[in-house]
ZAMARGU-4260 file (C-alpha; in steps of 0.2 Angstrom, whole numbers, plus 5000, padded with zeros to 4 digits):
<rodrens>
0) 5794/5074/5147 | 5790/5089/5150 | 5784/5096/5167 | 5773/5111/5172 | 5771/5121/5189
5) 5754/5131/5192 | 5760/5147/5204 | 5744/5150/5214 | 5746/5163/5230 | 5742/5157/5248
10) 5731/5168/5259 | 5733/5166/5276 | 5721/5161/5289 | 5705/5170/5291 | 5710/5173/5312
15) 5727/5181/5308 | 5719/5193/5297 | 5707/5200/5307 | 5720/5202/5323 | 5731/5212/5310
20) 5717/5223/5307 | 5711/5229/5326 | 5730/5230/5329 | 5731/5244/5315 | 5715/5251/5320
25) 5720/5254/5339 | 5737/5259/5332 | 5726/5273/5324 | 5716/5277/5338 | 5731/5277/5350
30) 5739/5292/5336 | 5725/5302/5335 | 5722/5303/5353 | 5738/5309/5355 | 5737/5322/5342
35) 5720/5326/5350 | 5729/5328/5367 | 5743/5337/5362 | 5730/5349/5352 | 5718/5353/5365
40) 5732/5355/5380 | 5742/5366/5367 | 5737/5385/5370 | 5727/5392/5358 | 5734/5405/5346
45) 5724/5417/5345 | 5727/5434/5339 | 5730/5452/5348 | 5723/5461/5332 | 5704/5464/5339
50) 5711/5468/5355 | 5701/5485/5361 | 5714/5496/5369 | 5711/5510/5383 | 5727/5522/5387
55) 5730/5526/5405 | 5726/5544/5413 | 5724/5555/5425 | 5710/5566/5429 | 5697/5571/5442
60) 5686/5556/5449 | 5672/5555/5458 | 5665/5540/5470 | 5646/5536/5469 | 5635/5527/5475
65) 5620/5524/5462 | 5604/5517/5469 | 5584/5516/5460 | 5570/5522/5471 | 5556/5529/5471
70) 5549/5548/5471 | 5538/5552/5487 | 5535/5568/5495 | 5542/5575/5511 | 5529/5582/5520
75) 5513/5573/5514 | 5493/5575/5520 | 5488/5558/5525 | 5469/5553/5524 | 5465/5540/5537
80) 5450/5529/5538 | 5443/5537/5554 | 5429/5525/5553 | 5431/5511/5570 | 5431/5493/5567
85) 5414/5487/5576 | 5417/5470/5566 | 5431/5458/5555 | 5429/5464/5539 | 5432/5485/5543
90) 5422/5496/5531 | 5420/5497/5515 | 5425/5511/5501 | 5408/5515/5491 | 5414/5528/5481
95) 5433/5537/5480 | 5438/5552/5468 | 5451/5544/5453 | 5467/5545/5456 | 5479/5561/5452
100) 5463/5571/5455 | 5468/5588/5460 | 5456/5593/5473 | 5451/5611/5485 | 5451/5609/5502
105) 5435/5605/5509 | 5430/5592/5495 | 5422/5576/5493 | 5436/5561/5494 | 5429/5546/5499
110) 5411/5539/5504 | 5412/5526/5517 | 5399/5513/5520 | 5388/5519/5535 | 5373/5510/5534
115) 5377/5498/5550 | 5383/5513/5558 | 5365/5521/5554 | 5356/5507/5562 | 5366/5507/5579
120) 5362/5526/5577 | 5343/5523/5577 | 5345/5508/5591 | 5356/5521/5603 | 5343/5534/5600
125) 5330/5524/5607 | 5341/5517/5622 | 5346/5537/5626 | 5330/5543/5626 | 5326/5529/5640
130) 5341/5534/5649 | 5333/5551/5649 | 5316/5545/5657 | 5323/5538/5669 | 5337/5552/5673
135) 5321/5562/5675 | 5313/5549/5688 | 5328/5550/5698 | 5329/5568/5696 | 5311/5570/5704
140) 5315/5555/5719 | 5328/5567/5724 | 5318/5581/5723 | 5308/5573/5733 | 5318/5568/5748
145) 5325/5586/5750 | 5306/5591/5751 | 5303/5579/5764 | 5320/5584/5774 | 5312/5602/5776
150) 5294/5598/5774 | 5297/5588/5792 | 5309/5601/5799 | 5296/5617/5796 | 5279/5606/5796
155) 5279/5590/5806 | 5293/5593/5819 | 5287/5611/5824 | 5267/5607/5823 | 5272/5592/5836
160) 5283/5604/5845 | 5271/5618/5847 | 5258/5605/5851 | 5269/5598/5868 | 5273/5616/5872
165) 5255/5618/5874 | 5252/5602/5884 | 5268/5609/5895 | 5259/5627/5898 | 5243/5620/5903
170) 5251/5608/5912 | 5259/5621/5924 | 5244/5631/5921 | 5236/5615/5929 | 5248/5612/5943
175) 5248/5630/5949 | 5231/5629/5950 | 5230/5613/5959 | 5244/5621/5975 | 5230/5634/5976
180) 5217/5622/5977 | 5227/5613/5990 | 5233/5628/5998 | 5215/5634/6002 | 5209/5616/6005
185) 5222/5615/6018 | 5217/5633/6026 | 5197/5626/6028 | 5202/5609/6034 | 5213/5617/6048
190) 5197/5629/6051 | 5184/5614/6051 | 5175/5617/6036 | 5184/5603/6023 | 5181/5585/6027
195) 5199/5575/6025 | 5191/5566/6011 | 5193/5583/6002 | 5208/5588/6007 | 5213/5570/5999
200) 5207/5574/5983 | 5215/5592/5981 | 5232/5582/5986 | 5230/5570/5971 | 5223/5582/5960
205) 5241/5592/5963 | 5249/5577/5961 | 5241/5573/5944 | 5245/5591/5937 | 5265/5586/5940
210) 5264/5570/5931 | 5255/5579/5917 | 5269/5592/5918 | 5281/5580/5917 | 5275/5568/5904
215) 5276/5584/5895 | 5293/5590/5895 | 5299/5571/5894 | 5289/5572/5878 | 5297/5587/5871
220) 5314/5579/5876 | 5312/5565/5867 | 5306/5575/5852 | 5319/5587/5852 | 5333/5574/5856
225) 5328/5557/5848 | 5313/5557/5837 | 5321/5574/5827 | 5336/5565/5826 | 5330/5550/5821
230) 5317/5557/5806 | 5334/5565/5799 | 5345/5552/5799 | 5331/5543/5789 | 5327/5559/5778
235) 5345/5562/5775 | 5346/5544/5771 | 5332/5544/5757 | 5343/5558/5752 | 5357/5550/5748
240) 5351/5535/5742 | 5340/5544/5727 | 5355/5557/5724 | 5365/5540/5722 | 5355/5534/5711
245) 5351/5550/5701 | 5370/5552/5700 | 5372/5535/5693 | 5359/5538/5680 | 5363/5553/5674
250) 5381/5546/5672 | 5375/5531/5661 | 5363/5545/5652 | 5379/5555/5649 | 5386/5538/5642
255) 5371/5534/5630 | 5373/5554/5625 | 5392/5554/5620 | 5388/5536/5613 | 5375/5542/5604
260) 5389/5557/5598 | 5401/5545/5594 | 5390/5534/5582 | 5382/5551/5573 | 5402/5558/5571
265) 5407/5539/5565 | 5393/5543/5553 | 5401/5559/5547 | 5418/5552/5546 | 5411/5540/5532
270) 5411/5556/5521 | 5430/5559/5519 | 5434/5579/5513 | 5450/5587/5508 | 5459/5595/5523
275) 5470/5604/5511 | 5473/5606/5491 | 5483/5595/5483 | 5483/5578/5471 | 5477/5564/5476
280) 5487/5548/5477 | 5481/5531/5483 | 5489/5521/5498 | 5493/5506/5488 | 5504/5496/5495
285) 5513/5479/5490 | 5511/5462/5501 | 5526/5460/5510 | 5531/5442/5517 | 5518/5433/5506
290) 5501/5444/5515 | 5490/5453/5502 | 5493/5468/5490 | 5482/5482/5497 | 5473/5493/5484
295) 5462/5505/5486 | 5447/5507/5474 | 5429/5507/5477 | 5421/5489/5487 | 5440/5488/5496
300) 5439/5485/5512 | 5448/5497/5525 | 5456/5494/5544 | 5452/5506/5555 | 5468/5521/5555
305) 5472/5514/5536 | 5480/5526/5526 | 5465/5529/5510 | 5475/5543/5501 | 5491/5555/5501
310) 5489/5575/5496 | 5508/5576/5496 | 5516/5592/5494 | 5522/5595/5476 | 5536/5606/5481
315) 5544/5594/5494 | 5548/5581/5483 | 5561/5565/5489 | 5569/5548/5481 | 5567/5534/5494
320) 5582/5523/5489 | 5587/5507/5497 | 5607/5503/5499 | 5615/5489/5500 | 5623/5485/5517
325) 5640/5484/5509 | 5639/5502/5504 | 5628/5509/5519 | 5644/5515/5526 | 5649/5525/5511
330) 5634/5536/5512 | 5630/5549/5524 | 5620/5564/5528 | 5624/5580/5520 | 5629/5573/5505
335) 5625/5579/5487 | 5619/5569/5475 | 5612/5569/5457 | 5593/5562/5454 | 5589/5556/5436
340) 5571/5550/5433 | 5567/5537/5422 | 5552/5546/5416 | 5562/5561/5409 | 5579/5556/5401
345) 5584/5573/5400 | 5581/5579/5417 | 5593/5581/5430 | 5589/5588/5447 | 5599/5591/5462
350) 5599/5582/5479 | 5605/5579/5498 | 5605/5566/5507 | 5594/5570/5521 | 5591/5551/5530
355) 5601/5536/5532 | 5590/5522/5542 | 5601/5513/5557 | 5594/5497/5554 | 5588/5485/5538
360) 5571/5488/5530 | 5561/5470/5531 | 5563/5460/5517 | 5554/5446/5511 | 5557/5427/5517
365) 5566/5422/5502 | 5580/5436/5502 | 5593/5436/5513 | 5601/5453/5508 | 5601/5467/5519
370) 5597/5484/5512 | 5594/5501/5523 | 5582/5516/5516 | 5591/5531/5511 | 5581/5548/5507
375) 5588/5559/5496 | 5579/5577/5494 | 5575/5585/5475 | 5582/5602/5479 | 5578/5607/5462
380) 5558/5608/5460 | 5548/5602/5444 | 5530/5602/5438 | 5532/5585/5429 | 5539/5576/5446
385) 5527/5569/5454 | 5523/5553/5468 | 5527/5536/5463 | 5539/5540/5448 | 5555/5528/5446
390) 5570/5540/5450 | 5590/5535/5449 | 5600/5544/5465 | 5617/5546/5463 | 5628/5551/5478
395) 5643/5556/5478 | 5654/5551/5492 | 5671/5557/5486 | 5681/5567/5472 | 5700/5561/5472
400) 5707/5575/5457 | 5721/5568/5448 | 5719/5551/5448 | 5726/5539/5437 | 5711/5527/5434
405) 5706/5513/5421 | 5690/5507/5414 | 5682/5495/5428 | 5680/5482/5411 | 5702/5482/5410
410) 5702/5474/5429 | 5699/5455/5433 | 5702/5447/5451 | 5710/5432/5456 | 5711/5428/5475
415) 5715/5441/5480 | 5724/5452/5468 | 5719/5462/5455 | 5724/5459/5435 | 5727/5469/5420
420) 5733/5465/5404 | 5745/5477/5399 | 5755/5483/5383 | 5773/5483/5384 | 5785/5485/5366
425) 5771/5475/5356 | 5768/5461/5368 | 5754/5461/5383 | 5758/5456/5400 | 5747/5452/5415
430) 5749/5465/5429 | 5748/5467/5446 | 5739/5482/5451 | 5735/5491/5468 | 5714/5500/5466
435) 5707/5513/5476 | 5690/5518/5477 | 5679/5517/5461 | 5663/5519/5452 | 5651/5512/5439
440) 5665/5515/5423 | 5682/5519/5431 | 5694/5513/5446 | 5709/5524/5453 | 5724/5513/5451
445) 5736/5517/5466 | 5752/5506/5457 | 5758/5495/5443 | 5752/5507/5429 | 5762/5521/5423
450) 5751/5535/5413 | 5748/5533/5395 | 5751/5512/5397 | 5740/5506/5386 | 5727/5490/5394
455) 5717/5479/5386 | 5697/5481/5388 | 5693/5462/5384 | 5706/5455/5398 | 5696/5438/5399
460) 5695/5431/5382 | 5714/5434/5383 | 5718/5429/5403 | 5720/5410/5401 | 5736/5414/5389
465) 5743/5430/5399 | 5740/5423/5420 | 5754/5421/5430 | 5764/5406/5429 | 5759/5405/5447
470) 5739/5405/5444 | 5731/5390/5446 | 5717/5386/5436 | 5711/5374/5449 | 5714/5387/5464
475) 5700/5399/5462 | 5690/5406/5447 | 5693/5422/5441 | 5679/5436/5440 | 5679/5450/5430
480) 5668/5466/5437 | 5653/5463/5426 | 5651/5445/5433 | 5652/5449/5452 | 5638/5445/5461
485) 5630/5456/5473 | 5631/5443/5487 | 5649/5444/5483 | 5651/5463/5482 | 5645/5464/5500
490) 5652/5450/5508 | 5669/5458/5501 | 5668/5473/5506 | 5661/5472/5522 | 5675/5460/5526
495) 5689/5469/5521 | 5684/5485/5519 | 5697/5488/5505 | 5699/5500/5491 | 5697/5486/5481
500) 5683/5478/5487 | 5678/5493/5484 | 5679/5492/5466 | 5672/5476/5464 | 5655/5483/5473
505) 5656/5498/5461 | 5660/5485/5445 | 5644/5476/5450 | 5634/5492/5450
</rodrens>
């Protein structure tokens, strides 16, 4: 009997295959994220073959301080709108000569709208001319008052005085007559011949002559004494009161004259002429904490004093330059300087500082930097320079001869030392250096470099292989002199006030 056996293979179960395959597929993962690990923490090897080298030396440097501005002039003519503001809206500009117009003195600039000034003119010239009629009535009142005065003093109060004196003289004239009368009355009655009845009657006619006498004089008293008095306290009164009033006229005339003056010279000033020759440059001006450009062209509307134009002077030429506050106390007055304008690549002119502002220009409500003007005078005159040009100033501030110094590029900062990547026997090192004062290509190292070392120029593709051992990537981030910020310059260097701080404000220039 024979007996056959089938070999056949067993698989195994379907669960125990599939847990065999995740194992070996974390075991995987689990490799290569090591390998990724170790590959990404591992320090990259790169080469030093494309590093660009700079060799150390000495020579003469020189601190500067570069800062943009523009070119104005020094001593500048200034055409103001003369025109007052009798309303909200100013006056307006009908006509203005073009810009960079070269003009004579005594020529047309500007036209100025003056046709409500021309009807106030025609209303004031009717409220003058009234003013004037009734000056002259006031005028003729007085007149007349002083006339009176004298007319009374040598007419009325003389007629009336001559005619008492009169009544005085025949009223003695009477009363002598009547003693005599009495007298010889008397003489007959004692004789018999006059009858008492008579001699009664020549008593009372003697007595009536003294009262006329009497009533006479008292009349000339009160004349003299009272009536006089009283005619030229009231004459002198009607004096006064119409050279009050003729005073108070002729003032408000007066007024309606030098209104009327004042109108007819507003009217002139709308006609603006050259006081001097010279070029003609608008008073633009740009809006500053969010207000309004100004620009002057014809149907703007001017303020009252507004600058229209400049005839600056083309032989006083100047570079107004704002400076950061971190290098305000670098610059000072009497210092040279070099002026570069954009306009003419070629030109160089020489400067002086002239002016350095005490306190910040304003600055809009965005911007929390503080900058102070700084003029620099063009001592070297030109034809081609004119207003409103773009200009470069550099001041110098100091000249150190000998100095070793480096390319600001060779430097990077971390806290608060300063970096360099240095060549030693075919290997680079990172090394401590001391700086001093600097400028927009070089920095005076004061240690750590030896003369005719050889630095690297591109130390920050390279400073994450070559930093300290003691350099924390974690501690503070490293900053080479292009990436500075101007915040940071100032803050720096305001703080610290340290050759290098320094540096790092020229880098960032």
């Amino acid at each position: 009997m024979t007996h056959s056996r089938r070999l056949t293979s067993k698989k195994p179960p379907r669960g125990i295959a599939v847990s065999i395959i995740v194992f070996a597929i974390a075991v995987v993962t689990a490799l290569g994220a090591g390998i990724w690990y170790r590959l990404a923490a591992a320090p990259e090897q790169v080469s030093m073959d494309d590093v660009m080298l700079h060799r150390v030396s000495r020579g003469d440097f020189s601190q500067i301080v570069t800062e943009r501005g523009e070119i104005s002039s020094s001593t500048n003519v200034d055409i103001r709108c003369q025109v007052k503001s009798r309303n909200t809206t100013g006056t307006t500009i009908l006509s203005i000569v073009p810009e960079g117009t070269f003009v004579n003195e005594g020529d047309l600039l500007c036209r100025l709208d003056a046709s409500s000034l021309e009807l106030e003119l025609t209303q004031q010239q009717i409220v003058e001319n009234t003013s004037k009629s009734v000056l002259i009535q006031s005028k003729n009142v007085y007149d007349l008052a002083v006339i009176a005065k004298e007319s009374y003093l040598d007419g009325e109060f003389r007629e009336l005085e001559q005619t008492i004196q009169s009544e005085i003289f025949v009223a003695e004239e009477s009363e002598r007559r009547a003693e005599q009368v009495l007298e010889f009355s008397e003489r007959m009655a004692r004789k018999g011949y006059n009858s008492a009845i008579q001699l009664e009657a020549d008593k009372y006619a003697l007595d009536k002559a003294k009262n006329d006498l009497e009533l006479a004089n008292t009349k000339l008293y009160v004349l003299r004494n009272h009536t006089k008095e009283k005619m030229l306290t009231q004459l002198d009164a009607d004096i006064k009161t119409a050279e009050a009033k003729w005073m108070a006229d002729e003032s408000s005339y007066k007024l309606d004259v030098a209104k009327l003056k004042e109108i007819q010279g507003q009217i002139d000033a709308c006609e603006i002429h050259a006081p001097a020759a010279g070029q003609v440059v608008y008073a633009n001006q740009q809006g500053r904490r969010g207000g309004d450009d100004i620009i002057i062209e014809a149907g703007a509307v001017l303020r009252e004093q507004q600058i229209i134009c400049r005839l600056p002077d083309p032989n006083k030429m100047q570079v107004d330059t704002r400076v950061n506050e971190s290098r305000i106390s670098l610059v000072k007055v009497g210092m040279p300087a070099v002026v570069l304008v954009d306009a003419f690549p070629d030109m160089q002119l020489r400067g002086r500082v002239t002016k350095v502002n005490d306190y910040p220009e304003p600055s809009g409500w965005s911007s929390s930097t503080k900058e102070y003007l700084a003029v620099v005078e063009i001592l070297d005159t030109s034809e081609e320079i004119r207003p409103g040009l773009t200009a470069q100033a550099q001041i110098l501030v100091d000249e150190i001869p000998n100095a070793l110094q480096i390319p600001v590029q060779a430097v990077m900062q971390h806290a608060e030392e300063y970096f360099t990547l240095v060549k030693r026997g075919g290997d680079f090192i990172a090394q401590s250096v001391d700086i001093g004062a600097n400028n927009d290509s070089f920095v005076v190292v004061r240690s750590g470099l030896e003369e005719s070392d050889e630095v690297a120029m591109n130390i920050r593709k390279y400073w994450d292989h070559f930093k300290p051992e003691s350099a924390s990537d974690e501690a503070e981030s490293i900053e080479t002199p292009e990436e500075t910020t101007p915040e940071t310059v100032a803050q720096t260097e305001a703080e610290t006030n340290s050759p290098a701080s320094r540096t790092s404000a020229g880098t960032d220039t």
